[in-house]
ROLO-335467 format. One line per 3 residues: number of its first residue (from 1); their letters; for each residue x, y, z of N, C-alpha, C. Coordinates in steps of 0.02 Angstrom, whole numbers. Example, Ala and Ser with C-alpha at 12.3 -4.5 7.8 and 13.67 -1.06 7.14 Angstrom:
BEGIN
1	AS	660 -284 390 615 -225 390 660 -165 390 | 642 -112 354 684 -53 357 645 2 394
***
This chain:
BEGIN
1	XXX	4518 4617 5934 4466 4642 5890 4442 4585 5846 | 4361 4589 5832 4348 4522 5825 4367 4513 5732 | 4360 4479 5684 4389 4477 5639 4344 4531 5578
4	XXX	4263 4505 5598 4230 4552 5563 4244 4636 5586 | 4272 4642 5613 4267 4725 5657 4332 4754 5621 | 4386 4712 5579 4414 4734 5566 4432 4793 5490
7	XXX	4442 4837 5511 4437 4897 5440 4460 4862 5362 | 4405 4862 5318 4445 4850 5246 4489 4844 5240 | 4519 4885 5218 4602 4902 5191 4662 4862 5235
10	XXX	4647 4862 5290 4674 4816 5325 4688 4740 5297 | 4629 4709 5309 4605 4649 5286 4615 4649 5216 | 4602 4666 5167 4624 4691 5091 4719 4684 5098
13	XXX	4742 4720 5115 4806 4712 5142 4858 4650 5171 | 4823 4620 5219 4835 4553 5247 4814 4510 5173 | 4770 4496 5136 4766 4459 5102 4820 4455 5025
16	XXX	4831 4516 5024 4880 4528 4987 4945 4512 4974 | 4955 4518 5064 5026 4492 5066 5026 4403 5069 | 4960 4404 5101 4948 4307 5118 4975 4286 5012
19	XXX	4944 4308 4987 4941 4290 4891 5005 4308 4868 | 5035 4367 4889 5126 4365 4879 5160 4303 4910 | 5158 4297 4952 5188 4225 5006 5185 4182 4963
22	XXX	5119 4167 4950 5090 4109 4919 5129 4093 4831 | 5119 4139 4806 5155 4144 4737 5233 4130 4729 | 5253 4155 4811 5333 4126 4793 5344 4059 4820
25	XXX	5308 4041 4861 5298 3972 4897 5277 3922 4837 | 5253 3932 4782 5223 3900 4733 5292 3915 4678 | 5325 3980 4670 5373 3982 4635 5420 3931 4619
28	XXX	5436 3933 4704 5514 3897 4711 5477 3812 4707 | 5418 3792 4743 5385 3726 4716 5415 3705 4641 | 5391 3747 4609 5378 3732 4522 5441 3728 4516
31	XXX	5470 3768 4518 5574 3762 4499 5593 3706 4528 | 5584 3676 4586 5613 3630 4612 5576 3552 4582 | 5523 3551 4562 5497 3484 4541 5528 3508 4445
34	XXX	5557 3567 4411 5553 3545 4366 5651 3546 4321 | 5679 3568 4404 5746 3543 4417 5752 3480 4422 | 5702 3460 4476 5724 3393 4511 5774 3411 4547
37	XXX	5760 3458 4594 5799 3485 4644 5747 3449 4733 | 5799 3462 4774 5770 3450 4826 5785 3516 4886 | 5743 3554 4913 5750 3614 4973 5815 3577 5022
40	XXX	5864 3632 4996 5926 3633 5055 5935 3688 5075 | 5901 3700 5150 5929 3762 5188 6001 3762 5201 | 6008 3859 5185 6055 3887 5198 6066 3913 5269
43	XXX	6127 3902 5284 6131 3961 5351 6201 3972 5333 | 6200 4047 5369 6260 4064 5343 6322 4060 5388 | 6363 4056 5337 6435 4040 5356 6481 4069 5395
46	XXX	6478 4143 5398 6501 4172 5441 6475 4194 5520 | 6431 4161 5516 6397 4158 5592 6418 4087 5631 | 6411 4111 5704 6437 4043 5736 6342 4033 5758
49	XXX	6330 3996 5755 6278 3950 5797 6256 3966 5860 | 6202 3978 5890 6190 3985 5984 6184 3908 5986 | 6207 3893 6039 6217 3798 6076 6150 3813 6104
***
């Protein structure tokens, strides 16, 4: 379905969540430049790994 064809609320919707994303993506930014931290993924510990 082409993008204009798509219903309001829909699209209203998608953008909403795109600006939530965005706000925590900018969150953890700001905390980390005003830590002076650097992004270390977690994985967790009680899981084994697929090879």
């Amino acid at each position: 379905m082409p993008y204009k064809q798509i219903p309001f609320r829909v699209q209203d919707t998608n953008t909403q969540a795109l600006l939530r994303l965005a706000r925590q993506r900018i969150s953890v930014l700001f905390a980390m430049l005003r830590d002076g931290t650097f992004y270390e993924p977690r994985t967790p510990k009680d899981v084994e790994l697929a090879a």
